[in-house]
C-alpha positions as CSV (number, residue, x, y, z in Angstrom):
1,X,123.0,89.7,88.1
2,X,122.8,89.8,92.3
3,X,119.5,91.1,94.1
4,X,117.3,89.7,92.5
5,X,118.1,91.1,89.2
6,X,118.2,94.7,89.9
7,X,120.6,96.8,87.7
8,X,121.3,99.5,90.5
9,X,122.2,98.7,94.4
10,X,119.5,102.1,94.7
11,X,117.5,100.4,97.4
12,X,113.3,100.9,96.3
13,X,111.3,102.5,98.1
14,X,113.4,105.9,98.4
15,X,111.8,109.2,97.3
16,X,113.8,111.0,95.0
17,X,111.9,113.6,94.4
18,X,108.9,114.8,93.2
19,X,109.8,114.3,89.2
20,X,108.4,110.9,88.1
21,X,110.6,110.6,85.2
22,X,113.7,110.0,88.3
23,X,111.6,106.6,89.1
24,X,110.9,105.4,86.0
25,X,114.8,104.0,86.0
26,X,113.9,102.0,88.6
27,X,110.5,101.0,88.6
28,X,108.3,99.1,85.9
29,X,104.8,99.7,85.4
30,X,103.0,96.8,83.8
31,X,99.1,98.0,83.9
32,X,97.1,100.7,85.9
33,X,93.6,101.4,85.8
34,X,93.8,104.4,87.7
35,X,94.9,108.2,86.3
36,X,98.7,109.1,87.2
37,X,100.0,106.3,89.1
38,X,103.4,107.2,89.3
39,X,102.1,110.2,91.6
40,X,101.1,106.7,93.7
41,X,104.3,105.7,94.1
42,X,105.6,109.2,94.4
43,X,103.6,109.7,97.0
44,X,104.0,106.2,98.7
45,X,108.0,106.9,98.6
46,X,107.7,110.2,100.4
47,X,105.3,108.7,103.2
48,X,107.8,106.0,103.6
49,X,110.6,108.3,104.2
50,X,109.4,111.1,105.4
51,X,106.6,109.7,108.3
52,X,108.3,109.4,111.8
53,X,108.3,105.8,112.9
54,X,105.3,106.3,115.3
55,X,103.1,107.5,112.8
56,X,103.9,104.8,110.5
57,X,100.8,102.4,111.3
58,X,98.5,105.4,110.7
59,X,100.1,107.1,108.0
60,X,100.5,104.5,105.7
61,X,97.7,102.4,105.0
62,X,96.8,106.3,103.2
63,X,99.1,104.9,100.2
64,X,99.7,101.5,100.6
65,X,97.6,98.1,101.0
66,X,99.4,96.4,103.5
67,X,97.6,93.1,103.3
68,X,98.1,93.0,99.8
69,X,101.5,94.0,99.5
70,X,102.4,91.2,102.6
71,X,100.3,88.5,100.3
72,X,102.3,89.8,97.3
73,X,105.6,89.6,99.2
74,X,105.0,86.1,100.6
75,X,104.1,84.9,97.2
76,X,107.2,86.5,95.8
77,X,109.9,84.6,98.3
78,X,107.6,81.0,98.5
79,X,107.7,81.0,94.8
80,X,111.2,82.7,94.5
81,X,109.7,84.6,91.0
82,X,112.4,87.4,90.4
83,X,110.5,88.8,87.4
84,X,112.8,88.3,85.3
């Protein structure tokens, strides 16, 4: 399967909406320790998509850790692990 292993060509990261159930398609959630975490992502998708390009840097550490999510990323392509 191309991309990675993704089933759609729906790029992530787009907000469709406020219903969770529309993410739960695309996304997998393997543990949470914190209350309603697809609201996180919910809420993460609209900032992306919705924050003008200026406000960006300001916006969205708000949702997302960026350090975290580069480490993650950069572990993800050195290690090529498609979580599969």
């Amino acid at each position: 399967m191309p991309g990675g292993g993704w089933a759609t060509a729906l790029p992530r990261w787009n907000y469709l909406g406020a219903d969770t159930s529309k993410y739960q398609t695309y996304y997998t959630l393997k543990s949470s320790d914190v209350d309603k975490p697809w609201d996180y992502l919910v809420a993460t998708c609209n900032a992306l998509n919705s924050t003008p390009l200026a406000e960006l840097p300001d916006i969205l550490p708000r949702y997302l850790d960026i350090d975290r999510t580069l480490w993650h990323l950069a572990s993800e392509i050195a290690f090529s692990d498609d979580d599969v």
